[in-house]
C-alpha positions as CSV (number, residue, x, y, z in Angstrom):
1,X,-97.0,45.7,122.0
2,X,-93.2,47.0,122.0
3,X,-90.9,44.0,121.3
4,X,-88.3,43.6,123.4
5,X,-84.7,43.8,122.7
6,X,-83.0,40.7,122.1
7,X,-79.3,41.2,123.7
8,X,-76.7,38.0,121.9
9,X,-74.3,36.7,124.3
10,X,-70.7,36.6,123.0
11,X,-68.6,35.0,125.6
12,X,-64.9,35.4,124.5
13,X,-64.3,32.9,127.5
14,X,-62.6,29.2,128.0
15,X,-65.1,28.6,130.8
16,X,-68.6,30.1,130.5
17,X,-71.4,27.5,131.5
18,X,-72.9,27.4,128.2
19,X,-70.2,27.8,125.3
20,X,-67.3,27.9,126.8
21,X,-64.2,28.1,124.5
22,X,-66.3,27.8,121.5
23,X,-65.9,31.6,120.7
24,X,-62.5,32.3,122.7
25,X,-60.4,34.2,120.6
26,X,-60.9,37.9,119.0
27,X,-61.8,35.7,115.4
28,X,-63.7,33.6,116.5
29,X,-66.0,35.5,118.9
30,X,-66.6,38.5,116.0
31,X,-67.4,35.8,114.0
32,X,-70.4,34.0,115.8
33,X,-71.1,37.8,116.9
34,X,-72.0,38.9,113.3
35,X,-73.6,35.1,112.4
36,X,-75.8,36.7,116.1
37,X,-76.5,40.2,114.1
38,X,-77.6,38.3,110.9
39,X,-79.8,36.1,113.0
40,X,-81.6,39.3,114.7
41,X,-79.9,40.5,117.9
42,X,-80.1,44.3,119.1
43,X,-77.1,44.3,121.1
44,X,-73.9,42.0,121.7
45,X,-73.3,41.6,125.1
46,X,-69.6,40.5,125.3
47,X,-68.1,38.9,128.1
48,X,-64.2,38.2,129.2
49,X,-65.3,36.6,132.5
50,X,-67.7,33.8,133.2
51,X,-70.1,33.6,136.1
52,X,-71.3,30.3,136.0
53,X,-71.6,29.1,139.5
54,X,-68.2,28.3,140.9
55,X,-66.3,30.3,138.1
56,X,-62.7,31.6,139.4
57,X,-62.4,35.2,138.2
58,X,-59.4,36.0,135.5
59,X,-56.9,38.5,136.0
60,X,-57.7,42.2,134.9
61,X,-55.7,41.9,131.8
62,X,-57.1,38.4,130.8
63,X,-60.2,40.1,130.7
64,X,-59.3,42.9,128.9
65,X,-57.1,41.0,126.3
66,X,-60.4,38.9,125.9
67,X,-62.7,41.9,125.2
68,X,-61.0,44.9,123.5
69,X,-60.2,43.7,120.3
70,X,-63.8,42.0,119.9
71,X,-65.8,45.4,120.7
72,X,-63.1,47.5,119.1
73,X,-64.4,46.0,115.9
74,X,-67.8,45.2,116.0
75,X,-68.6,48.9,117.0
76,X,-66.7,49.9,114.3
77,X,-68.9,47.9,112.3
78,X,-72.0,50.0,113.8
79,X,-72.7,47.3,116.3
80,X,-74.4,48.1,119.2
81,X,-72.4,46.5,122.3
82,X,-72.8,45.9,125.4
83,X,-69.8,45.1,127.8
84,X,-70.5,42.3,130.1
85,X,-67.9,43.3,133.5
86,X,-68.2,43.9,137.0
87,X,-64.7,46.3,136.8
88,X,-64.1,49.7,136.6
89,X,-61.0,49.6,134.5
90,X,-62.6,47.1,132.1
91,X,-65.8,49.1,132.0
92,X,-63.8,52.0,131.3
93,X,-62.0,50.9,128.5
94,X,-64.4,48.8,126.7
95,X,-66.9,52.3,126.5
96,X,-63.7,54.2,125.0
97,X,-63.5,51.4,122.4
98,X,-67.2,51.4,121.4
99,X,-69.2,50.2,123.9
100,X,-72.5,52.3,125.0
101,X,-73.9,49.6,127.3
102,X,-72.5,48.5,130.8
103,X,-73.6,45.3,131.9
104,X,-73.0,45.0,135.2
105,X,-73.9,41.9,136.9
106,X,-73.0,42.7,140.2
107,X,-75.3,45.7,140.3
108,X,-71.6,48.2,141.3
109,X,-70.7,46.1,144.6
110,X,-67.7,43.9,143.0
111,X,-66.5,47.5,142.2
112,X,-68.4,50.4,143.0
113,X,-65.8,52.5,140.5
114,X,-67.9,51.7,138.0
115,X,-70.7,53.4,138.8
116,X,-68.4,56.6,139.0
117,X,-67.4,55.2,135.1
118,X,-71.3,55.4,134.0
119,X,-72.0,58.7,135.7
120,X,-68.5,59.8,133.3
121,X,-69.7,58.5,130.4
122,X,-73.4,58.4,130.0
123,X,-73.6,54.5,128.8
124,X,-76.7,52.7,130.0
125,X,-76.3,50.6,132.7
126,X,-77.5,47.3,133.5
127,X,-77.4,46.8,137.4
128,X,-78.5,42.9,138.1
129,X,-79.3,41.7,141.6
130,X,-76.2,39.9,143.1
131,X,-75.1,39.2,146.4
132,X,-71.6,37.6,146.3
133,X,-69.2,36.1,143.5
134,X,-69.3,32.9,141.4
135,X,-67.4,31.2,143.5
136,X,-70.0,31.2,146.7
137,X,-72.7,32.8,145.6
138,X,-74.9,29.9,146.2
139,X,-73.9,30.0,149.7
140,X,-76.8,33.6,149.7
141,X,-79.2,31.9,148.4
142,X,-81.7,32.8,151.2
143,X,-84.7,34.2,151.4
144,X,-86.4,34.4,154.7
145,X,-87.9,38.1,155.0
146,X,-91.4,39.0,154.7
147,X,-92.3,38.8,150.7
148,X,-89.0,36.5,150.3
149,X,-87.3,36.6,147.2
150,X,-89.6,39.2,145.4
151,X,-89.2,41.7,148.5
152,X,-85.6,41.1,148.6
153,X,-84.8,41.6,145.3
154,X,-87.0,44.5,144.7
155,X,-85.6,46.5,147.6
156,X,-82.2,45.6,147.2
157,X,-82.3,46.6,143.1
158,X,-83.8,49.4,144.7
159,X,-80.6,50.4,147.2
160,X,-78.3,49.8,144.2
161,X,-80.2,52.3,142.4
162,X,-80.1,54.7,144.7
163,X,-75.8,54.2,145.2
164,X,-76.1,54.8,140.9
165,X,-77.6,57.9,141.7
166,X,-75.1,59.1,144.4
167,X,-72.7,58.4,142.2
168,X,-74.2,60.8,139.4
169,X,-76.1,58.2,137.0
170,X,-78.9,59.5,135.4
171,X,-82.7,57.8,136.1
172,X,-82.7,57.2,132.2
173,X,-79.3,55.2,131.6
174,X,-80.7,52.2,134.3
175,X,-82.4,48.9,133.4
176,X,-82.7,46.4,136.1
177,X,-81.9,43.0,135.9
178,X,-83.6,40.0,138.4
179,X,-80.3,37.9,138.4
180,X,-81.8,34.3,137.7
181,X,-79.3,32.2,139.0
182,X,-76.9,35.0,140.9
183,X,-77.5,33.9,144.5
184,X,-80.9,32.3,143.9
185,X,-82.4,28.4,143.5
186,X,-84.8,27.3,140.9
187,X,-87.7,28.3,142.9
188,X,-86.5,31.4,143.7
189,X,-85.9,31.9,139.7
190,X,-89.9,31.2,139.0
191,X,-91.1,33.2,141.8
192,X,-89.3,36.7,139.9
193,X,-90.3,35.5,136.5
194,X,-93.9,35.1,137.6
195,X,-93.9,38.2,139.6
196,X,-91.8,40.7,137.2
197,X,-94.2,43.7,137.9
198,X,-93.6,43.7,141.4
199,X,-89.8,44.9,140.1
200,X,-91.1,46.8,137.0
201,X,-93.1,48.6,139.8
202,X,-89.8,50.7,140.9
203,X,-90.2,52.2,137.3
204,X,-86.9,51.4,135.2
205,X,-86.8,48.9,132.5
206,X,-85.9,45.2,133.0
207,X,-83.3,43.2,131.0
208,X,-84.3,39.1,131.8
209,X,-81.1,36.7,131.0
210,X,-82.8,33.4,131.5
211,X,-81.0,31.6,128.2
212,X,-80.1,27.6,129.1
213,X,-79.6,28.2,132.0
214,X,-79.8,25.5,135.3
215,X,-83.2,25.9,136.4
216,X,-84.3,25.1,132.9
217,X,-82.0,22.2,133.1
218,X,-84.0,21.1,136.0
219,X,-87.4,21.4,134.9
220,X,-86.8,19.4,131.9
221,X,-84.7,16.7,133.9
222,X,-84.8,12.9,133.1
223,X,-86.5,10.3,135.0
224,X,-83.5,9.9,137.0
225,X,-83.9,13.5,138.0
226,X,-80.6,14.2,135.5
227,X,-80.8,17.8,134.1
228,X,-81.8,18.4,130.8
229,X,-77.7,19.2,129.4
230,X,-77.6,22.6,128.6
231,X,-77.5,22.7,124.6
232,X,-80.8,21.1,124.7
233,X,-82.7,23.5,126.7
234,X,-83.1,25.9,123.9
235,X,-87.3,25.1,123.4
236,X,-88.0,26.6,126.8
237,X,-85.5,29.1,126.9
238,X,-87.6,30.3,123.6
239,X,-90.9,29.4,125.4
240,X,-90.0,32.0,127.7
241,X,-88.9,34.7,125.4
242,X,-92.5,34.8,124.1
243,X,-93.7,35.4,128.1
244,X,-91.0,37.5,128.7
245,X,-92.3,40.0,126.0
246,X,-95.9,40.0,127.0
247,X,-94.9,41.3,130.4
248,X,-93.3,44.1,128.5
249,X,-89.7,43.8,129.5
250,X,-87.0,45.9,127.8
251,X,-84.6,43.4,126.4
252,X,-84.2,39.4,126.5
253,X,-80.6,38.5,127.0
254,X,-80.4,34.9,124.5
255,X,-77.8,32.6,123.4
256,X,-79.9,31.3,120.1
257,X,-80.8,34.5,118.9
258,X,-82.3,33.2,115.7
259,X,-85.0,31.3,117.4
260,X,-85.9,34.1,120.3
261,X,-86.5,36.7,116.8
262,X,-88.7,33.9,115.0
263,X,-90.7,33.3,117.9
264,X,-91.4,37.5,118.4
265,X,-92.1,37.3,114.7
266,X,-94.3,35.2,115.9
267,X,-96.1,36.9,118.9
268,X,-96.6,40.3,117.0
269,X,-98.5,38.4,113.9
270,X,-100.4,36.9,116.2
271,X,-101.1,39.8,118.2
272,X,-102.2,42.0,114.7
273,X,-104.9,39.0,114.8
């Protein structure tokens, strides 16, 4: 079996839902970026703008102030990075400083420029499923067609896909990305991790950012129906890393990357039998 990429979050952010302000400054965020590379990740995926549910979007050069100087370096360093952005200018810049991945999460409609920057500079691109900004996103969370969530998702990646290819991006610089949590409910979440083939079936390979995120928080809830807080949901998000990789998905996107690695350690011994 082909282990899957494990992608380290870097949020260079005040506000992100999980460690915000822990790694908000060009130090500190290369920092726990090369403690992420000694622990096993692939990529870094580094992020100037959160999009936690409810998140207000920065300025243009917050989020460029935030990310430059972080990618500049650790792509001098030979790091593989990813830029985590929904803009064109952003996208743009962070690829001339280093950056070879685009990580779209709004799939080009926050800014459908960036699919022209892509096309320009032959990065991969990660287009994720989304319907609507942090701040109401929620507000789509509806899935009434005929094969609900699955159907909706699948076509729509598949619309986005085709807009990437008007605009000149290759077939083999996409991965597709579910968006657990963009515009979707907990159930909704389950029903596209349980059913990943149906959007591995449109033939481009899938990047899964499930790390701590609500839906976990939910599952594991107290008693009193209070979600599991979000540093201590790191058991299942590594639970899932293992059945990510037997559905053969491209790359995990993780928080703890240390503990995603040890458990595909793991998985591949065992698999060797």
């Amino acid at each position: 079996m082909a282990t899957p990429l494990l992608m380290g979050v870097v949020n260079v952010t005040p506000d992100s839902f999980s460690d915000g302000g822990r790694w908000d400054t060009p130090d500190t965020a290369i920092a726990h970026a090369r403690d992420l590379l000694a622990d096993g990740a692939d990529i870094l995926d580094i992020g100037g703008e959160s999009t936690r549910p409810g998140a207000t979007r920065p300025l243009v050069a917050e989020e460029l102030a935030r990310v430059l100087p972080v990618i500049r370096e650790l792509a001098a360093e030979g790091a593989t990075v990813s830029v985590d952005t929904m803009r064109a200018e952003v996208a743009e810049q962070a690829v001339a400083a280093g950056a070879s991945i685009v990580n779209d999460v709004s799939g080009g409609l926050a800014d459908p420029r960036i699919l022209d920057v892509v096309a320009a500079t032959g990065t991969t691109y990660v287009c994720l499923h989304w319907r609507a900004h942090s701040d109401h996103m929620q507000d789509f969370a509806v899935y009434d067609g005929p094969g609900g969530v699955l159907a909706a998702v699948r076509d729509e990646l598949s619309q986005r896909v085709d807009a990437a290819h008007a605009a000149g991006v290759r077939d083999d610089q996409i991965v597709l990305d579910p968006g657990l949590g963009f515009a979707k409910g907990a159930g909704h979440n389950w029903t596209l991790l349980a059913g990943l083939s149906v959007l591995q079936s449109l033939g481009y390979p899938l990047l899964v950012g499930a790390s701590r995120k609500t839906f976990l928080g939910r599952l594991l809830a107290a008693p009193d129906g209070t979600p599991r807080p979000v540093d201590q949901r790191e058991d299942a998000t590594t639970a899932l890393t293992v059945l990510l990789a037997q559905q053969r998905v491209w790359a995990i996107r993780v928080h703890d990357v240390r503990a995603s690695r040890d458990a595909l350690h793991t998985l591949a011994r065992w698999e060797q039998g």
